[in-house]
N, C-alpha and C positions, 0 to 999 in steps of 0.2 A: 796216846803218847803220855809217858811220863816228865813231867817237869818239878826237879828238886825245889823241896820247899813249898808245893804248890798244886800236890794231888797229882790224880788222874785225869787226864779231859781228853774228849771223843775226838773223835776224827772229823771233817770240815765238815763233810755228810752228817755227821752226828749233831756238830753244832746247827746247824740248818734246822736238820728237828727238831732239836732243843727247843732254838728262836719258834719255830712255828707253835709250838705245843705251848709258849708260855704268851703267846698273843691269844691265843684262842682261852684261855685263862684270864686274862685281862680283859677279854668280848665279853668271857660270860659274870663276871666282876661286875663290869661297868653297867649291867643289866640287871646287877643285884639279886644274882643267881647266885648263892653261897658257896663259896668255893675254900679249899685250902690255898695257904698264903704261900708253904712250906712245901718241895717238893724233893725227891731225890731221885735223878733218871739214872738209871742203867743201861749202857751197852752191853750186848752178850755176844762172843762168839757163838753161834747156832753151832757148828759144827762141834764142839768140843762138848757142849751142851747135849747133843742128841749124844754123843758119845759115851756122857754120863747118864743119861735116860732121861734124858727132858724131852715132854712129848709135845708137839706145835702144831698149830691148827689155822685158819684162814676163817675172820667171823667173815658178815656180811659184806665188808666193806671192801675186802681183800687187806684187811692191815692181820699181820702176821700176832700172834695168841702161842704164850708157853704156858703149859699149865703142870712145870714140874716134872720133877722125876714120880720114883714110887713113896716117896716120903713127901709128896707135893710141896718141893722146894726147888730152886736153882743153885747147885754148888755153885760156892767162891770162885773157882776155878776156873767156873766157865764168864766172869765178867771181865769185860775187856775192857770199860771206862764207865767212870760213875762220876756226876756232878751234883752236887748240891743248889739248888733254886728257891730263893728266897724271893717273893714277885710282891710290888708294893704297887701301887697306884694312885697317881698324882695329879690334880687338876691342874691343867697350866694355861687354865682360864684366866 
């Protein structure tokens, strides 16, 4: 959904994972496993994606893998919401 003044941001599903994927960043932080601080997630329509030749796959885990059209890229086209994640971590010992 677009909001004036204020980007693109996912849908409530999306924020969900959002929130999951930036704690599991903060697990592996707090552990002193080197992480980026800096993140930018993308939403993709799959269907409009496959449509432009983005080819998907299922690793081990069953979490869903695009590895691109034939120019291994994902058109613009096919993103439906991108956020920017900036994740700090703060002792509130």
């Amino acid at each position: 959904m677009y909001k004036a003044g204020g980007g693109i941001f996912p849908s409530e599903q999306g924020r969900r994972d959002i929130e999951s994927f930036a704690k599991l960043i903060i697990w592996l932080a707090e552990r002193s496993i080197p992480v980026q601080r800096e993140y930018v997630c993308i939403t993709i329509d799959a269907e409009k994606a496959a449509q432009l030749g983005v080819k998907f796959f299922h690793d081990n885990n069953v979490n869903v893998m695009a590895v691109g059209n034939h120019d291994e890229v994902i058109p613009v086209a096919a993103f439906r919401s991108a956020i920017q994640l900036e994740l700090t971590i703060e002792d509130l010992k």
